[in-house]
N, C-alpha and C positions, 0 to 999 in steps of 0.2 A: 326501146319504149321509154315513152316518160311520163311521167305522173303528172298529177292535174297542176302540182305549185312547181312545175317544170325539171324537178330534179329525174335524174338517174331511175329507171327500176328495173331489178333483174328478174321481175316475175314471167314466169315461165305461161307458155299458151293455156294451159290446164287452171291454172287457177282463174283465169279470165272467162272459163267457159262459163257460159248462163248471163254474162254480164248483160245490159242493153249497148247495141253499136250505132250511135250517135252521129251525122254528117259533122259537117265542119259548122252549120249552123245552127244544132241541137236539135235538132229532127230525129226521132227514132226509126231507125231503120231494120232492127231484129235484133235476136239474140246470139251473143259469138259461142261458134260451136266449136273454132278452132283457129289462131293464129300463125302463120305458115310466115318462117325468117328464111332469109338468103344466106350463103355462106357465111357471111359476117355478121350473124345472129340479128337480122335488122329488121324490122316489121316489112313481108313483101305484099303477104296476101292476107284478109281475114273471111273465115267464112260462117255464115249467120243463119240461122233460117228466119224468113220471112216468110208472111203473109197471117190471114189472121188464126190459123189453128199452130201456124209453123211447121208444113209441111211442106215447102220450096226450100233449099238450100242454092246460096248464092255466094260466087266467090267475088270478092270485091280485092280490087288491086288499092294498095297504101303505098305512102310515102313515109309518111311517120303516125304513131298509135299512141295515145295521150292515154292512160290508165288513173278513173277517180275510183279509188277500194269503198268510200265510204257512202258514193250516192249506186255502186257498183255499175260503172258504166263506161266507156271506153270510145274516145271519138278519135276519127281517123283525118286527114289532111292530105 
């Protein structure tokens, strides 16, 4: 995962949950309920509920997960 000024972050799926999950063109799309790595700890899947009470849970495949702590929000690519 990497943080919004592009470095490094070793933040774990748990602290990410609640955040808002953002397309690549800043579109909200839900809130992450759960970040799912591949063997090599790498962002594979994130999973959010959407819709407007949030009660759909949707898994969305990633390539890479961009973590901003402070607008708490996390956009995928």
């Amino acid at each position: 995962m990497r943080t919004a000024d592009g470095g490094d972050s070793s933040v774990g799926s748990r602290s990410c949950g609640g955040y808002a999950l953002l397309d690549p063109l800043g579109e909200p799309l839900g809130r992450v309920e759960r970040i799912f790595s591949n063997g090599d700890g790498e962002p594979q899947d994130v999973r959010i509920r959407a819709g407007l009470f949030g009660n759909r849970l949707v898994l969305i495949p990633v390539v890479d997960v961009a973590v901003d702590h402070e607008k708490r929000t996390t956009t995928f690519r």
